[in-house]
C-alpha positions in Angstrom: 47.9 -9.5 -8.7 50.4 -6.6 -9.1 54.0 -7.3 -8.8 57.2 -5.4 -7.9 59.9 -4.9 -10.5 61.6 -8.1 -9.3 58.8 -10.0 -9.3 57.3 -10.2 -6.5 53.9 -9.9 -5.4 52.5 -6.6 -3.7 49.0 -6.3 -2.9 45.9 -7.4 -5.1 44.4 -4.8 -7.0 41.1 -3.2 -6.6 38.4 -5.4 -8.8 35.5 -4.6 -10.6 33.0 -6.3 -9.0 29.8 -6.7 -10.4 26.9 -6.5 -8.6 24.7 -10.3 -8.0 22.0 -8.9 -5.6 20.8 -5.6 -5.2 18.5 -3.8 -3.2 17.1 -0.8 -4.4 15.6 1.9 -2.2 12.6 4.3 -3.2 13.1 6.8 -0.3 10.1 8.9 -2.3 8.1 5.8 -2.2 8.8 6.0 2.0 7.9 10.0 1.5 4.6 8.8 -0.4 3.7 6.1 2.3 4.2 8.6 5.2 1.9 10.8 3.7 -1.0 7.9 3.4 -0.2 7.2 7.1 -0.6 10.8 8.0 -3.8 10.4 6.1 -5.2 7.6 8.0 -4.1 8.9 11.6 -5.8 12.3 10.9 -4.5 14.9 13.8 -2.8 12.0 15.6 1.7 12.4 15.3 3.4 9.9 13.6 6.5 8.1 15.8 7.4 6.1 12.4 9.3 3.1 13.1 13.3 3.2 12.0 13.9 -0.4 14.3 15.8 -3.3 12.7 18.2 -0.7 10.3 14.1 0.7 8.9 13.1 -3.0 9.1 16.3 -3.4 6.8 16.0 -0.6 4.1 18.7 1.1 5.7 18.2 3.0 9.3 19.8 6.4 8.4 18.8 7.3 4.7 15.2 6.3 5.3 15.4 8.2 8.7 16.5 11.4 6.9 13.8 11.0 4.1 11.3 10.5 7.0 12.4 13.9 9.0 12.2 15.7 5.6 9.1 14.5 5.2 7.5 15.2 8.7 7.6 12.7 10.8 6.9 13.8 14.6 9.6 11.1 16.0 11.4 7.7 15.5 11.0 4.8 17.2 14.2 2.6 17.5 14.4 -1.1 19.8 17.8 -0.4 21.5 20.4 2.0 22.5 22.9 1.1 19.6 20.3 1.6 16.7 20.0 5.6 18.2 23.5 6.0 18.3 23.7 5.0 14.7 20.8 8.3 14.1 22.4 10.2 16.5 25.8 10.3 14.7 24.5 10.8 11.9 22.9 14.2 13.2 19.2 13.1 12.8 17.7 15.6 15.0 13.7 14.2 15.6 13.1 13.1 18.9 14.0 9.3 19.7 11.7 7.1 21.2 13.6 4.0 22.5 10.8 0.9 22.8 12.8 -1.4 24.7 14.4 1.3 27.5 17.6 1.1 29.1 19.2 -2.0 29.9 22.1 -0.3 32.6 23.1 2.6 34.3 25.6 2.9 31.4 22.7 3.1 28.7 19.9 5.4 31.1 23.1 7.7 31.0 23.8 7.8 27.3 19.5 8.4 26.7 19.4 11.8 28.8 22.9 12.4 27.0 21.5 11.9 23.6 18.1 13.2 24.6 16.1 10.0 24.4 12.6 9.4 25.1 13.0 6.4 27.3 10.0 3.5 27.5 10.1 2.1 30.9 8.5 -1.5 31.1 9.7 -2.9 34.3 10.8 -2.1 38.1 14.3 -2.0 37.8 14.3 0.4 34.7 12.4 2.8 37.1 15.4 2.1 39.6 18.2 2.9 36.4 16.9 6.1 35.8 16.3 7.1 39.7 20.3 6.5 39.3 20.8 9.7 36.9 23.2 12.2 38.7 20.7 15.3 40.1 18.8 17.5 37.8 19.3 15.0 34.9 15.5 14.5 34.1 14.6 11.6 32.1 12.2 11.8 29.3 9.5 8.9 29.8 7.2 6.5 28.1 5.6 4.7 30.2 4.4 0.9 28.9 1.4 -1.1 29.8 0.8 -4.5 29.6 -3.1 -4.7 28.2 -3.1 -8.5 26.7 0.1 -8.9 25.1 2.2 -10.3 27.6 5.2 -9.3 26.7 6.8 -6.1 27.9 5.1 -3.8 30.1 3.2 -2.6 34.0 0.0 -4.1 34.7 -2.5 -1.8 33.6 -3.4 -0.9 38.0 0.3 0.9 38.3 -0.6 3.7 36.0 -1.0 6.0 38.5 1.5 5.1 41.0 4.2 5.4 38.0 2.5 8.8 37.0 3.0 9.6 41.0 6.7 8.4 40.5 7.0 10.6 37.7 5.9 13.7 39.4 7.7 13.0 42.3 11.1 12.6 40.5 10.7 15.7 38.5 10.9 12.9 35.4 9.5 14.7 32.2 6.3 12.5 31.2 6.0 12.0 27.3 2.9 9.5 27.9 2.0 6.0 27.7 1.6 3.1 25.1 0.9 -0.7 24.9 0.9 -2.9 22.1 -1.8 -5.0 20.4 -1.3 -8.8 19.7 -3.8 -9.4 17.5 -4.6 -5.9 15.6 -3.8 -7.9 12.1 -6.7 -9.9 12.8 -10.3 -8.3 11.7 -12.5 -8.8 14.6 -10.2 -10.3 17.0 -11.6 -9.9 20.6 -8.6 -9.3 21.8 -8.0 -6.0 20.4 -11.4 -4.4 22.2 -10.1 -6.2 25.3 -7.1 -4.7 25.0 -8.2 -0.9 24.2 -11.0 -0.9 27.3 -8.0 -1.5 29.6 -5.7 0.8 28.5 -8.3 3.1 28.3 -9.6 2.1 32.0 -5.9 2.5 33.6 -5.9 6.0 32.0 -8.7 7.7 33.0 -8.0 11.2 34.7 -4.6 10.5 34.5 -2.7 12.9 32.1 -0.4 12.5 28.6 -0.5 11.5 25.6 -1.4 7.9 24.2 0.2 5.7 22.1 -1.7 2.3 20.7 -1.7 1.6 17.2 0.9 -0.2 15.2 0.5 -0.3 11.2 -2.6 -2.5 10.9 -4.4 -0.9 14.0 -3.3 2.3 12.3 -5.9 1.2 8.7 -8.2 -1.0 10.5 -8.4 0.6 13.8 -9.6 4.3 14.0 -10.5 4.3 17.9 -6.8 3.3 18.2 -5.1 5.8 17.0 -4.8 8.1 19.8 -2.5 11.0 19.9 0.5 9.6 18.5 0.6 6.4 16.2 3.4 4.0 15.7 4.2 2.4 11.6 6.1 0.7 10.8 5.3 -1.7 8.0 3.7 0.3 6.1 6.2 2.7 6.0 7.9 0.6 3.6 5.2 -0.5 1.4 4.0 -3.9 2.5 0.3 -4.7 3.8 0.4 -6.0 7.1 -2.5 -8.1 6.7 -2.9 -11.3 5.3 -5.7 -10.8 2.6 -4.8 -7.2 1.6 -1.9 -6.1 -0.8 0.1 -2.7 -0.2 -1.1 -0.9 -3.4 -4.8 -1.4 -2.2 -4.1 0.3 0.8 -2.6 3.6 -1.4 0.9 2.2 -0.6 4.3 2.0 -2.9 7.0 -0.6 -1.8 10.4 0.9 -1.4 12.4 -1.9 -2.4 12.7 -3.8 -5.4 15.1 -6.7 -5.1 16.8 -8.0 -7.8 19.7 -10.6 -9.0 21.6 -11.6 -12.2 20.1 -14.4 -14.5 23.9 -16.4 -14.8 23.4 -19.3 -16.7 20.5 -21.1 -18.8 20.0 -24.8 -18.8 18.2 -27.3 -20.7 16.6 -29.9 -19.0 14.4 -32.5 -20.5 11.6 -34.7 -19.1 11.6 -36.7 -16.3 15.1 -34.8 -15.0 15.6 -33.1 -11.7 16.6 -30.1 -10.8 18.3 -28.5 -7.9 19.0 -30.1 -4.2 17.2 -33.2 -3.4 16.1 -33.5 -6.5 12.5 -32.6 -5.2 11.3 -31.0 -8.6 11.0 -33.4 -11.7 10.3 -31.4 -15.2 7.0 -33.3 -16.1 8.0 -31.1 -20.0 11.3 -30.0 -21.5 11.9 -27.1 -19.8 14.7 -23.8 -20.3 16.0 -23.1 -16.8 17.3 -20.1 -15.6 19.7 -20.0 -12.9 19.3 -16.7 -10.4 22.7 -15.9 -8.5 20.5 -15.5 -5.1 19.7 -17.5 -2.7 19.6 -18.1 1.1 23.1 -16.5 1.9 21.5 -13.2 0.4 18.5 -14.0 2.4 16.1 -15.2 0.2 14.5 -18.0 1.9 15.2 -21.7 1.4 12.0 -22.6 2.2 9.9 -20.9 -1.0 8.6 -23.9 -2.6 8.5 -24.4 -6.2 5.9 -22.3 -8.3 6.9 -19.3 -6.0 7.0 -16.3 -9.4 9.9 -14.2 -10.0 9.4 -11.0 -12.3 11.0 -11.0 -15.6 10.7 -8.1 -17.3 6.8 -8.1 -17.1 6.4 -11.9 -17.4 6.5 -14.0 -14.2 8.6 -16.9 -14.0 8.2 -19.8 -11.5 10.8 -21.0 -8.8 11.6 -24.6 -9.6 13.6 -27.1 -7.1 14.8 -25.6 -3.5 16.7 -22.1 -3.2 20.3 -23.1 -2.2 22.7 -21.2 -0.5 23.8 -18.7 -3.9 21.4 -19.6 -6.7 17.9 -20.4 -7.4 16.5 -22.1 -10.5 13.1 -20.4 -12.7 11.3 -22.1 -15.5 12.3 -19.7 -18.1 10.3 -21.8 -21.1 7.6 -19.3 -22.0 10.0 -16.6 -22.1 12.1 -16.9 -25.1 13.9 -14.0 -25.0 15.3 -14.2 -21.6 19.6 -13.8 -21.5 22.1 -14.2 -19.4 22.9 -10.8 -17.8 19.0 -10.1 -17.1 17.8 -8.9 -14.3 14.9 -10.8 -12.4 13.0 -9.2 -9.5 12.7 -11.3 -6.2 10.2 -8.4 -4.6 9.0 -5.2 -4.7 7.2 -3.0 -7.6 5.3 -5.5 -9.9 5.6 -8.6 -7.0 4.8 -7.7 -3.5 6.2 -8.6 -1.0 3.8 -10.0 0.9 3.0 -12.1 -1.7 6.3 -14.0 -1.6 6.5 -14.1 2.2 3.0 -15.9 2.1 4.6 -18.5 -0.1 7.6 -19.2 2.6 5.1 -18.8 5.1 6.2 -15.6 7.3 5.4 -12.0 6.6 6.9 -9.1 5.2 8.9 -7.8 7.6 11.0 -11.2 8.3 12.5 -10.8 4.3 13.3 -7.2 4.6 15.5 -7.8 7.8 16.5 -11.5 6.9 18.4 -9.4 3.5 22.5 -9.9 4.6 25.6 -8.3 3.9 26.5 -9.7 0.9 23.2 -7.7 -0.9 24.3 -4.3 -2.3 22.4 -1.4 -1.4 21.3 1.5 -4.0 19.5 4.4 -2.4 17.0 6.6 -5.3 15.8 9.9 -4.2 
């Protein structure tokens, strides 16, 4: 702490710190992926999804890369997350999924020129609210089988009749599939027939396929197409990995090997003591864990990346640390770095071991995780 010349304490002095968990960001890698979506949706536009802070790779640098890239629009859940772009002058058009939520928010879209998905009555009745010649920019949503947000599939045309009617400007119409992830699903078929059967004769463009409807799903692809997943590198199906699908993941996550233990046989490790070395083992202790979002839940033999070796997860994740079985790698040190996900360990992979996908680690990552943007 610094002092004054009698002594007495001022304020503390900047530290160094040193960086425990860091996430670094590929923005070529979400350049390259864009490119492979283009090349799966052929002439269809690509409204790339930017939701969650880019599904937690970091909302405005990935946004920029994407608009330098190409990208015909973003697709963002809520009002704040478009601010956020907005003031940071990213210039595509701004598609917001779930609407306005007041008359407040339907003002700030036709301020900030937002394309607006309407899913219900009384967003129809928020943007009927606009002061005179303030002409809303419209997606219209139907509800085809997912049951979540949208009009039955029968209102299509009295909303297009709406829209005319209100001078609103029409960008066109989307659902969402449940079940696209899923090869052979009925659902999805179901699904496409009514969207397809609300729509004919009426006119705009359509919207329909997410990221694995996108690969697996060329009837769904339509006139504009909606990533998201892959955008960032990961497979969204179960039984496929990223780099089979011409993908490169855009984050590598990595933490600081801070301590190396010796354990013998028989002894426990970790919380609970649910892991017993059955061999002397050399354990490395990782200066991760569930505060930085890595999930408690990964059960022991989950790998780690080490250099080029991997290294298995032994006893629970706790809240800052993790423990690996470091034995077969003798020259490990304290000061190492050891990947958690990303080039060389998929993601997927890891999410599969704690159960959940993907996309729930890239937007569980917190705070405390320092980000480093590569370009």
């Amino acid at each position: 702490m610094a002092t004054t010349a009698a002594g007495r304490p001022t304020a503390f002095a900047s530290p160094h710190y040193e960086m425990r968990v860091i996430a670094s960001v590929d923005l070529r890698a979400i350049r390259h992926n864009l490119l492979q979506v283009r090349r799966y949706a052929g002439d269809a536009r690509v409204m790339a999804a930017v939701k969650a802070d880019a599904y937690g790779h970091g909302a405005v640098p990935v946004a920029r890369a994407l608009a330098q890239a190409g990208a015909d629009a973003l697709a963002v859940a809520c009002l704040e997350e478009a601010v956020v772009l907005r003031r940071a002058d990213v210039g595509l058009p701004i598609v917001l999924l779930e609407g306005v939520l007041s008359a407040d928010e339907a003002a700030a879209a036709a301020r900030l020129a937002l394309q607006v998905v309407v899913h219900a009555p009384w967003q129809l009745e928020l943007l009927a609210g606009l002061p005179a010649g303030v002409a809303p920019a419209v997606w219209f949503k139907l509800d085809t089988g997912m049951h979540r947000l949208g009009f039955a599939p029968q209102q299509a045309g009295p909303l297009h009749a709406q829209a005319v009617a209100r001078g609103w400007s029409l960008c066109g119409w989307m659902t969402h599939l449940a079940c696209a992830d899923e090869p052979g699903h009925p659902l999805t078929g179901q699904q496409l027939q009514r969207f397809a059967g609300a729509l004919a004769g009426l006119p705009g463009a359509r919207s329909i396929a997410n990221s694995a409807a996108l690969i697996d799903h060329p009837e769904a692809r339509a006139d504009w197409v909606r990533p998201g997943l892959v955008l960032y590198g990961a497979s969204p199906f179960a039984d496929r990995d990223a780099a089979g699908l011409g993908l490169r993941p855009a984050m590598n996550l990595d933490a600081r090997l801070i301590a190396i233990q010796q354990v013998d046989a028989g002894e426990t490790i970790g919380y609970g003591a649910v892991y017993a070395a059955e061999r002397p083992l050399r354990v490395g202790i990782i200066a991760a864990g569930y505060a930085d979002g890595v999930h408690r839940v990964l059960p022991s033999g989950t790998p780690l990346l080490l250099g080029q070796r991997r290294v298995p997860l032994v006893g629970r994740v706790s809240m800052d640390m993790l423990a690996v079985d470091l034995t077969a790698v003798a020259a490990a040190r304290i000061g190492d770095t050891v990947r958690l996900w990303g080039e060389g360990l998929p993601a997927e992979q890891i999410a599969r071991r704690a159960g959940t996908l993907a996309y729930e680690l890239f937007c569980g990552l917190t705070r405390r995780v320092h980000f480093r943007y590569h370009d």
